[in-house]
N, CA, C and O of each residue as an XYZ file, in Angstrom:
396
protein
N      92.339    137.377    120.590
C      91.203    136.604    121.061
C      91.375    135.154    120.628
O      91.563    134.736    119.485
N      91.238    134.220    122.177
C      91.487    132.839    121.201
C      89.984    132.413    120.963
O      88.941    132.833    121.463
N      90.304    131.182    119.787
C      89.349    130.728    119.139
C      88.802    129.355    120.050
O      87.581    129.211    119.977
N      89.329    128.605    120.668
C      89.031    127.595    121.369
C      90.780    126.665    120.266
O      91.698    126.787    119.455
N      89.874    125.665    121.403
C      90.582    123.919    120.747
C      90.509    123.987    119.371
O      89.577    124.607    118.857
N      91.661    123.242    118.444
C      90.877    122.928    117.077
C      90.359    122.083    117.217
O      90.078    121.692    118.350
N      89.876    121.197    115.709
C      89.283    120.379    115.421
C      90.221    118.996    116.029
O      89.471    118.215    116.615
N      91.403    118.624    116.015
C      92.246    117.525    116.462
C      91.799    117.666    118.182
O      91.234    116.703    118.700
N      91.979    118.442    118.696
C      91.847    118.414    119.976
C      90.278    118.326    120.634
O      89.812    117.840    121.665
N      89.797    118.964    119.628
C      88.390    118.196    120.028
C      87.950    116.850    120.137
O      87.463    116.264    121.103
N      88.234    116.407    118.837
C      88.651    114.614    118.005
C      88.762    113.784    119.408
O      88.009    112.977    119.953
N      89.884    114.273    119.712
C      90.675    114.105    120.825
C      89.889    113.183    121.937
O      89.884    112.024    122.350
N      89.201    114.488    122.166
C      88.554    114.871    123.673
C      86.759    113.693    123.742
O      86.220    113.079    124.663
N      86.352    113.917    122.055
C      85.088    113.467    122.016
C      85.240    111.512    122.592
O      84.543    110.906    123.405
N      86.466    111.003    121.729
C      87.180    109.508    121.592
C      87.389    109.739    122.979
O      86.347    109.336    123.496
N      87.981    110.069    123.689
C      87.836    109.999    125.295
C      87.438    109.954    126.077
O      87.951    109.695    127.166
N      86.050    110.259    125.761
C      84.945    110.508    126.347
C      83.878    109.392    126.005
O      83.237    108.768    126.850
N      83.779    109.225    124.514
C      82.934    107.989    124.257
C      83.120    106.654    125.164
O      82.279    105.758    125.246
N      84.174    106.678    125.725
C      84.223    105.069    126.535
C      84.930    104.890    127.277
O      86.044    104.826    126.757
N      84.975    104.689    128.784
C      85.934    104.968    130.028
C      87.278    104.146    129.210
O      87.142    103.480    128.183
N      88.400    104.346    129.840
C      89.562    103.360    129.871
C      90.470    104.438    128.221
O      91.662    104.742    128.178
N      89.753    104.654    127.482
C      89.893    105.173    125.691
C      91.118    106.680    126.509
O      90.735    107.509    127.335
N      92.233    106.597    126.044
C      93.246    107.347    125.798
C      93.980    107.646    124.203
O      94.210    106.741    123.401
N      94.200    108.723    124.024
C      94.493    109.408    122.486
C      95.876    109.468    122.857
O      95.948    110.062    123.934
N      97.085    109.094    122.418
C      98.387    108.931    122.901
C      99.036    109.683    121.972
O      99.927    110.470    122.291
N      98.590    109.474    120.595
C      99.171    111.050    119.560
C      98.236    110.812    119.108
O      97.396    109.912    119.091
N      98.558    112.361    118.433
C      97.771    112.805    117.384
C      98.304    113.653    116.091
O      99.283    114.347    116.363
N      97.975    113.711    115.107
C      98.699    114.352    113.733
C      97.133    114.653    113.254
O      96.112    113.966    113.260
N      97.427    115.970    112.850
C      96.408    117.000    111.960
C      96.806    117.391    110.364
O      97.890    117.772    109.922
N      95.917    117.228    109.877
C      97.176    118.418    108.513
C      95.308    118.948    107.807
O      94.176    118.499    107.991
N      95.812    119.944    107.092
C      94.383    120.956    106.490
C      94.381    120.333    105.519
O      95.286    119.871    104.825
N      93.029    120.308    105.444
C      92.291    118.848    104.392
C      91.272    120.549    103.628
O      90.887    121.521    104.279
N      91.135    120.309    102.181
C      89.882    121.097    101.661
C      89.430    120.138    100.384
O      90.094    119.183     99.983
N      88.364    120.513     99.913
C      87.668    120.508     98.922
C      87.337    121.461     98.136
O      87.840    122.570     98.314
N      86.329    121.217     96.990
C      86.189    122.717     96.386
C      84.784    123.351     97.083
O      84.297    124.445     96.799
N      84.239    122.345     98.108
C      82.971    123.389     98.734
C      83.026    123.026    100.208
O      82.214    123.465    101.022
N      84.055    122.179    100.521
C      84.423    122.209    102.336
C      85.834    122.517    102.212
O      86.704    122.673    101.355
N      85.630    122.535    103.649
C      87.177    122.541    104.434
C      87.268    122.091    105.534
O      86.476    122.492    106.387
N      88.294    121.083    105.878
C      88.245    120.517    107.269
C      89.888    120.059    107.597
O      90.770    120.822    107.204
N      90.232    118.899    108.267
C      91.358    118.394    107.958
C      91.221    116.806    108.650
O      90.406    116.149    109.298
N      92.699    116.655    108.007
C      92.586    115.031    108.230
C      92.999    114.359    109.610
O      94.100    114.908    109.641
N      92.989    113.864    110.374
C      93.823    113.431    111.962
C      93.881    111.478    111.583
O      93.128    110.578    111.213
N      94.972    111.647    111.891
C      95.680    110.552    112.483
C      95.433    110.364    113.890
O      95.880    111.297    114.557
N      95.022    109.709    114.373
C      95.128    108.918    116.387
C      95.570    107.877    116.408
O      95.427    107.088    115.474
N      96.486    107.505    117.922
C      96.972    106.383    118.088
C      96.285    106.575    119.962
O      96.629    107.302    120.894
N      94.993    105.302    119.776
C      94.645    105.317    121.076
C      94.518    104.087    121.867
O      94.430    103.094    121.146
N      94.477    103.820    123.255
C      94.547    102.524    123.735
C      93.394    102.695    124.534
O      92.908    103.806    124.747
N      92.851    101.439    125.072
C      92.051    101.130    126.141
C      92.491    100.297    126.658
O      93.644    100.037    126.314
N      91.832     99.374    127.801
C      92.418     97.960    128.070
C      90.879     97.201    127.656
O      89.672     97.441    127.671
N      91.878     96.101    127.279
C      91.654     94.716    126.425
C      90.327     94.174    127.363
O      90.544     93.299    128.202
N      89.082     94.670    127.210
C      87.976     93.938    127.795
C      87.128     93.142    127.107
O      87.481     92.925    125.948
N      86.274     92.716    127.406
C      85.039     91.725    126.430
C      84.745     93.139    124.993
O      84.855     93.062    123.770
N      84.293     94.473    126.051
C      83.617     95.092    125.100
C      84.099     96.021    124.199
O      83.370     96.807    123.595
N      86.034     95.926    124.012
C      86.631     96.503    123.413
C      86.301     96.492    122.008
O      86.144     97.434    121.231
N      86.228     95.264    121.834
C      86.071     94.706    120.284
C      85.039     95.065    119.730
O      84.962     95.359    118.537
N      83.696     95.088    120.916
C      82.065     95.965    119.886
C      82.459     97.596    120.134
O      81.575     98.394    119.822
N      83.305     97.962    120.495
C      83.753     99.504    120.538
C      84.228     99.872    119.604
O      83.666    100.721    118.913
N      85.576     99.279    119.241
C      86.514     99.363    118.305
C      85.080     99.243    116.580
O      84.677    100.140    115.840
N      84.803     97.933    116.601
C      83.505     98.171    115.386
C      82.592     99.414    115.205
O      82.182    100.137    114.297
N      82.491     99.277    116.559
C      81.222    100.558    116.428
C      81.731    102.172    115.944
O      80.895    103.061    115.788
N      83.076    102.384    115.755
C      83.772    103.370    115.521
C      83.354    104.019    114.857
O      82.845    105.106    115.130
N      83.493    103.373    113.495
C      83.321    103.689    111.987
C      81.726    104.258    112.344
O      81.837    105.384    111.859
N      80.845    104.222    112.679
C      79.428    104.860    112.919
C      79.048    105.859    114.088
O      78.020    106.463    114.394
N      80.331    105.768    114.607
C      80.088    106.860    116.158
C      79.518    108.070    115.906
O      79.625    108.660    114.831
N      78.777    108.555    117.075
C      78.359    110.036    116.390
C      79.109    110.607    117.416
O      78.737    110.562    118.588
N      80.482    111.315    116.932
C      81.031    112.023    118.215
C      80.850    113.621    117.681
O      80.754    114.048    116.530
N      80.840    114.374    119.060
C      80.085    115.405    119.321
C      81.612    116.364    118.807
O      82.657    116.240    119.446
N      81.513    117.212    117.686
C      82.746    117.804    117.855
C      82.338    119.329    117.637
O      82.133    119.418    116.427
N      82.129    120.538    118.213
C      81.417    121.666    118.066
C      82.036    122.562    117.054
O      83.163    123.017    117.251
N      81.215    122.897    115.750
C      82.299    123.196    114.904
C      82.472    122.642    113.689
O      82.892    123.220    112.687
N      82.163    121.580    113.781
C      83.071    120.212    112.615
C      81.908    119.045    112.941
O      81.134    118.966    113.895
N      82.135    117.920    111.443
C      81.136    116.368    111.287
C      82.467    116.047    111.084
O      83.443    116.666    110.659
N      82.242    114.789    111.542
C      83.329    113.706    110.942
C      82.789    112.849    110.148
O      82.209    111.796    110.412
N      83.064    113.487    108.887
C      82.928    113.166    107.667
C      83.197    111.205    107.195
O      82.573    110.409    106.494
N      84.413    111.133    108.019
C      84.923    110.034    107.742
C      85.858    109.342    108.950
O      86.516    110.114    109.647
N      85.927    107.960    109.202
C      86.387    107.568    110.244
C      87.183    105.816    109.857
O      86.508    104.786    109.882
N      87.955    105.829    109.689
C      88.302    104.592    109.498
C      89.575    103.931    110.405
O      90.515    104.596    110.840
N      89.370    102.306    110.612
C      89.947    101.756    112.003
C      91.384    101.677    111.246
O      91.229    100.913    110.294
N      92.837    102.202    111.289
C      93.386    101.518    110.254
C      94.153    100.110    110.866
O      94.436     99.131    110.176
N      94.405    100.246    112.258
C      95.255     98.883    112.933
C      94.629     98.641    114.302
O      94.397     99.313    115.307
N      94.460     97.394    113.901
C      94.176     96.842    115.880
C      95.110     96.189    116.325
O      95.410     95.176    115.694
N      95.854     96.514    117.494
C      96.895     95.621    117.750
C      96.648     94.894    119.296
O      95.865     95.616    119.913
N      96.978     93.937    119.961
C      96.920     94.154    121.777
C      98.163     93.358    122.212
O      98.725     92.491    121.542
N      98.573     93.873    123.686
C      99.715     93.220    123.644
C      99.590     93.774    125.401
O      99.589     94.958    125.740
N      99.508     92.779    126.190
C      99.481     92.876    128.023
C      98.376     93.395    128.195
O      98.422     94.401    128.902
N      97.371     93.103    127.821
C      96.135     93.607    128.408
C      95.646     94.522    128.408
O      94.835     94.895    129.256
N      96.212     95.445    126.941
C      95.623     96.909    126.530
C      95.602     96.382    124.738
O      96.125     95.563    123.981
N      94.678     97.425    124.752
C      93.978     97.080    122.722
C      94.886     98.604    122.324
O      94.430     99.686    122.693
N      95.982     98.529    121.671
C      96.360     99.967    120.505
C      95.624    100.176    119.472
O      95.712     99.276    118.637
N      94.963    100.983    119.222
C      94.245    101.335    118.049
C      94.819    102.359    117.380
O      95.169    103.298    118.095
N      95.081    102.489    115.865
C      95.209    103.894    115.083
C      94.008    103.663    114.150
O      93.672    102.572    113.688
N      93.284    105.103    113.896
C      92.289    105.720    113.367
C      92.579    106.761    112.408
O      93.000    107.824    112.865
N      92.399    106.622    110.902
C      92.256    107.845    110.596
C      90.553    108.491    109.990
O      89.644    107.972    109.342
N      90.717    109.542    110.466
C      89.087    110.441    110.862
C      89.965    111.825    109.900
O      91.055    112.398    109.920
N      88.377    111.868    108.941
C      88.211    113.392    108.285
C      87.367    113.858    108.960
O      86.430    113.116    109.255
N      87.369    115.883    109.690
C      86.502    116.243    109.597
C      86.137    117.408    108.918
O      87.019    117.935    108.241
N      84.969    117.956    108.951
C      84.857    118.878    108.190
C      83.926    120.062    108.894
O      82.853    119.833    109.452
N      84.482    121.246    108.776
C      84.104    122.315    109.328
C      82.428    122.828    108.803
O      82.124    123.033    107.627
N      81.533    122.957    109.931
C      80.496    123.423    109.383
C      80.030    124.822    109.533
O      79.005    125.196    108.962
């Protein structure tokens, strides 16, 4: 019996969804715990193209409430903004944690 998507592929799917143009180009997972959670950590490397409202997107990250069924994202941080021909590269690393 499968279980669904994990948590990365959800990640995934939610960042894709938050804002037309937003593509997840990789992704890296690894199992993250604590001594009273468990979740894991993701790496993303995602692009959009380079508009006015990339830049209040890209900010607004760190506070997004993305919908992940399953899991909070505990933690979200922008680590690089780069742009180069009229697309913004972003990498993100996001904890989440299984509820």
């Amino acid at each position: 019996m499968s279980r669904g998507p994990d948590a990365g592929t959800r990640l995934a799917r939610a960042l894709e969804q938050s804002r037309p143009g937003v593509i997840v180009v990789r992704r890296e997972s690894a199992p993250w715990a604590s001594v009273t959670f468990n979740g894991a950590r993701h790496r993303i490397a995602l692009t959009l193209p380079d508009v006015d409202e990339a830049d209040e997107w890209i900010e607004s990250l760190s506070e997004a409430d993305l919908v992940i069924p399953g899991h909070l994202v505990a933690d979200l941080t922008v680590a690089r903004v780069t742009r180069h021909g009229g697309t913004v590269a972003i990498a993100i690393d996001v904890l989440t944690v299984a509820t």
